[in-house]
N, C-alpha and C positions, 0 to 999 in steps of 0.2 A: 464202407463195407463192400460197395463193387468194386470198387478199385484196387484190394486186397483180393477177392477171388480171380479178379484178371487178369491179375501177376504175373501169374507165371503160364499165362496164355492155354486156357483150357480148352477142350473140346465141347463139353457140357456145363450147363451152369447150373446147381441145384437152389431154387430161390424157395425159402422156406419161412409164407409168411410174412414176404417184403414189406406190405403197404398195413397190416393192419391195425396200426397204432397211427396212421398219417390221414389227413383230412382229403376231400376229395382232390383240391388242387394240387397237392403233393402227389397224390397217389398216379395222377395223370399224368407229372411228369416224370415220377419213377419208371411209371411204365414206359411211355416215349423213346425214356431214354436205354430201357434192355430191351424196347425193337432196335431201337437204333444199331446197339452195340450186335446184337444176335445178326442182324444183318452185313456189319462189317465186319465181321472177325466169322461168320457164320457157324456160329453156336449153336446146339443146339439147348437147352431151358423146360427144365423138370420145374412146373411152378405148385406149388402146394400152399393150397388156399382153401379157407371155409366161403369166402366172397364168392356167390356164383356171378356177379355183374361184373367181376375182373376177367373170372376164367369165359364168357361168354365174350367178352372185348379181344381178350388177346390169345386166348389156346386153340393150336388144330385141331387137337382128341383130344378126348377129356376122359380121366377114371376115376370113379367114382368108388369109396373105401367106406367099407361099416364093420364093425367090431374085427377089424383086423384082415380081412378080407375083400378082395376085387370083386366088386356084386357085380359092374356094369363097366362100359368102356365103349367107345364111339366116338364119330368127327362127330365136333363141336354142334356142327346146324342141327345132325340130326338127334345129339342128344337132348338139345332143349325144345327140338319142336316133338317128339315121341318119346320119351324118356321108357323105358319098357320095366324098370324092378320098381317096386313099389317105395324101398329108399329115397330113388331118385324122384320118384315123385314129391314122394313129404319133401323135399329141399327144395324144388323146383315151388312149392305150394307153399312155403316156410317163409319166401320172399314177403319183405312188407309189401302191403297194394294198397290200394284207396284210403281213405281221411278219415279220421276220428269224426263220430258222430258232434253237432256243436253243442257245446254248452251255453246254459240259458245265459242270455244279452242282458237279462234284471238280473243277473246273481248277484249278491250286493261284495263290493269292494273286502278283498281279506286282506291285501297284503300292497302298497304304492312306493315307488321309492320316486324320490325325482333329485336331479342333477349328480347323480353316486359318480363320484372321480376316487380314485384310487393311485396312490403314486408312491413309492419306494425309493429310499436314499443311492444313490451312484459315490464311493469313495472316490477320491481323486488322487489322494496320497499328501504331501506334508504341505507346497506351497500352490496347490491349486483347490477351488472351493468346490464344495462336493454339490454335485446337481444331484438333479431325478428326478427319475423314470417314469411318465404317466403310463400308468398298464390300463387301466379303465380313466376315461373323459368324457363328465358329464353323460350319462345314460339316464335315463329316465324308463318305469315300465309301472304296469299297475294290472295285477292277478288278483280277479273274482276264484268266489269257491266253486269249485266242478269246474276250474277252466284249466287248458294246460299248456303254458306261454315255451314256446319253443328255442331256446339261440344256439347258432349255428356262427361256425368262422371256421376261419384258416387254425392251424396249430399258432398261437402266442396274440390272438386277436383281444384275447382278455376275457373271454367268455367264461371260465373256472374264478378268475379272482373276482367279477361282478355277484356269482354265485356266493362266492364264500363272504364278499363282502355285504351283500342282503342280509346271512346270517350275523352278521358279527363277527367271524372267524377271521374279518384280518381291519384295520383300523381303514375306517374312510369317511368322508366328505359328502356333505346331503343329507337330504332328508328320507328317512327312510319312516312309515305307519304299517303299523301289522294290526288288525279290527279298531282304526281310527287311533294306537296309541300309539305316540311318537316314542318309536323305541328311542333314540337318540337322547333324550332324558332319566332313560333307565339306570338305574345303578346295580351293581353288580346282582343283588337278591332277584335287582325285577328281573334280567337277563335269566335267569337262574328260573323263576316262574314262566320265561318266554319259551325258553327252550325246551318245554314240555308239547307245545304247542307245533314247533318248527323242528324237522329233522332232514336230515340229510341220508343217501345211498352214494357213497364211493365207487369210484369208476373201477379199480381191481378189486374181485371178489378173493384175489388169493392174498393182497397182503392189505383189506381192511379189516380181518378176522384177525383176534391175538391166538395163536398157536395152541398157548397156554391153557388155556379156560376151554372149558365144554362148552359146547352149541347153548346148552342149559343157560349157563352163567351169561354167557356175550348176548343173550338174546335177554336176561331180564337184567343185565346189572342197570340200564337204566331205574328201572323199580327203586334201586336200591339208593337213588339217589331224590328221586322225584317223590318217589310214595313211600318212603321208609316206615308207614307204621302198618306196611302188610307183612303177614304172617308167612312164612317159610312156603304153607299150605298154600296160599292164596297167590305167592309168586309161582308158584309151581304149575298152578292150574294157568295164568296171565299168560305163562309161557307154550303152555300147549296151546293157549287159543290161538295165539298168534302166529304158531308154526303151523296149524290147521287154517289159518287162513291164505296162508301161502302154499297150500298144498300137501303139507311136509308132515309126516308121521310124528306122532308128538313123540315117540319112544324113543326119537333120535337125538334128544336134547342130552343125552350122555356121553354123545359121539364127541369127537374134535373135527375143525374145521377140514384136519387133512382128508378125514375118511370119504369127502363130497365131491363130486365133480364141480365145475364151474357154475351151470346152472343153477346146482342147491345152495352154493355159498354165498350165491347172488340174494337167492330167496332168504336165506339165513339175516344175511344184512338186509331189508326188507321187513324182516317181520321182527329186526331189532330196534328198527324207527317205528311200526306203527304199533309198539306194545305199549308205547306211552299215548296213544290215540289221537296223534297228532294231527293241526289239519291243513299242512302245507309242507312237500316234501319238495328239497331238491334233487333234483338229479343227476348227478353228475357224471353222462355219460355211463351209464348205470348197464348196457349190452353190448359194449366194444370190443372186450375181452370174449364174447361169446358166440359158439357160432349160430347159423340161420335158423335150425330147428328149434333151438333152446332160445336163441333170443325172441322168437315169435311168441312160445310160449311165455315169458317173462312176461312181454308186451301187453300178451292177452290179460294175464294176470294184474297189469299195473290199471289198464284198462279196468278191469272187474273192479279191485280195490276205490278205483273213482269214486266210480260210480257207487257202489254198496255206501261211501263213507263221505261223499260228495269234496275230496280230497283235491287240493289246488297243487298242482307241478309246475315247477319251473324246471325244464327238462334242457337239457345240457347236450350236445352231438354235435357229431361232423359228418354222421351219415344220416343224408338230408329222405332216402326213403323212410328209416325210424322215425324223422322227425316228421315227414308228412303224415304218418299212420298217429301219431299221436298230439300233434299239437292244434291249438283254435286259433292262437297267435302267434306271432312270428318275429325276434330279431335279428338282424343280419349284422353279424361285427364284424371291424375288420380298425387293427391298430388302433383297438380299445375303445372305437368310439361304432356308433349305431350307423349304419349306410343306410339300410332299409327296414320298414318296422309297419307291420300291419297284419293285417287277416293273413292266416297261415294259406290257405284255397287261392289270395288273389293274387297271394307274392308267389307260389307256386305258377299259377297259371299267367302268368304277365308281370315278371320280375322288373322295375324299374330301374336301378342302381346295375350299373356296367360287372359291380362286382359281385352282385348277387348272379347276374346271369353267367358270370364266368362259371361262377361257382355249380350253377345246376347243369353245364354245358361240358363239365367235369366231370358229374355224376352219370354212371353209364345208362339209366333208364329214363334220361330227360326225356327219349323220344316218347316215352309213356307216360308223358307227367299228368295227363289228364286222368 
């Protein structure tokens, strides 16, 4: 995609948004490489971004936009050492900072998996024999209740299919216990009684809502599979609870997902997993789509949820401040397999594995990591 805007040799470059689907290592070297070019071709680079750790790395002036309008505007130093409109404040304040409070050390075991490999067929074609793919190898991990195990990696490290493979959502190897019972024995009904229990939040809020169906319907049709013998009444109230526990006006369960900003649709999907009161969610990159205000907000929310419901995450990211604000433990993948794996505080503070340190030496507030 730079290599299309360069074509035909511009004078400006409008980057809208570059990095924020790419993992810290990526985003480092995308950047690297438009100083690089801005400097050979001397470009000038309109960059527009919610990340204020990008625009604090790489912009001269920065301007600052809220409902449609220029509030603020200023060199780079001195708008994040004075910020002067209160906007810029909340964004500036919206940054994750410091570590999730820890959860108790005796919380007793909800969820173990050990040796989980995951591997996918490779075609070859007529006379050569088909291999594959190890995407997860051999991972091992084991989440108490009120804890919230953190993995982090490059894009393709395997950290999504370790996730969906804990759930069941895709076939694998190992042993996996959720409150001591070996799902791996299960048959379809018990999976069916598991899934009440375990739920997931998808990484886009805009296409894991079905268009179709009201806020209403997507937030109770679990009900409608799990607890079929509640009354029309009874789902109707289940769903305003659960949209009031997310924040969210129960009057709005009429709306469709379009009428929401990102934010709400996050909470939507949120209060679609805990209507079946479940007591370990995944997360799968659950604030990447979002920007710094909403996603703090979310955070705070997932946070509260915790705790009120003493809820276990397995929280999913590649933006390693999210993960420090929320996580007790810690894995570090890279090409499916585990590099580094411990207390969230001590792999922050003294990363052992080359690649973990690359990885935090990427992210632009390492110098803050305490």
């Amino acid at each position: 995609m730079i290599a299309i805007a360069l074509a035909c040799s511009p004078k400006i470059l409008i980057a809208d948004e570059p990095t924020t689907a790419l993992d810290v290592t990526v985003q480092a070297q995308i950047l690297q490489l438009l100083k690089e070019l801005q400097q050979r071709y001397g470009l000038a680079v309109l960059l527009i971004t919610h990340d204020l750790g990008m625009v604090r790395k790489v912009a001269d002036r920065v301007c600052v936009m809220q409902h449609g309008k220029l509030v603020e505007q200023a060199d780079c130093a001195t708008l994040f050492a004075a910020p002067q409109h209160p906007y810029t404040q909340r964004l500036l304040n919206a940054e994750p900072k410091g570590a999730k409070p820890p959860a108790a050390r005796d919380a007793p075991v909800l969820l173990q998996a050990r040796n989980i490999t995951v591997d996918f067929p490779i075609p070859r074609g007529w006379l050569r024999r088909a291999e594959r793919f190890v995407a997860v190898n051999d991972v091992s991990l084991t989440v108490r209740r009120g804890e919230t195990v953190g993995i982090v990696g490059e894009s393709g490290s395997g950290k999504s299919t370790l996730g969906r493979a804990l759930l069941n959502l895709l076939p694998a190897q190992g042993e996996r216990h959720f409150d001591a019972v070996d799902v791996g024995q299960l048959d379809t009904a018990g999976w069916r009684r598991l899934r009440k229990r375990m739920q997931v939040v998808f990484q886009d809020p805009y296409g894991s809502l079905s268009p179709r169906l009201t806020v209403g319907q997507i937030i109770g049709e679990g009900l409608r599979v799990h607890e079929p013998e509640l009354s029309k009444r009874q789902r109707e109230k289940r769903v305003a609870q659960a949209l009031h526990e997310v924040q969210l006006d129960a009057a709005l369960r009429h709306r469709y997902p379009h009428e929401f900003s990102g934010g709400q649709r996050q909470r939507i999907a949120i209060a679609r997993a805990l209507i079946l009161r479940p007591e370990f969610l995944l997360l799968d990159e659950p604030t990447s789509a979002l920007d710094r205000s909403v996603q703090a907000e979310v955070l705070a929310l997932l946070l509260d949820l915790q705790q009120q419901h003493q809820l276990a995450y397995v929280f999913i990211s590649h933006d390693l401040a999210v993960v420090r604000a929320m996580a007790d433990t810690l894995l570090v993948m890279r090409d499916g397999q585990v590099v580094e794996q411990g207390s969230a505080a001590q792999i922050f503070a003294a990363p052992q594995h080359s690649y973990t340190q690359e990885l935090l030496d990427a992210a632009f507030w390492r110098h803050d990591r305490t």
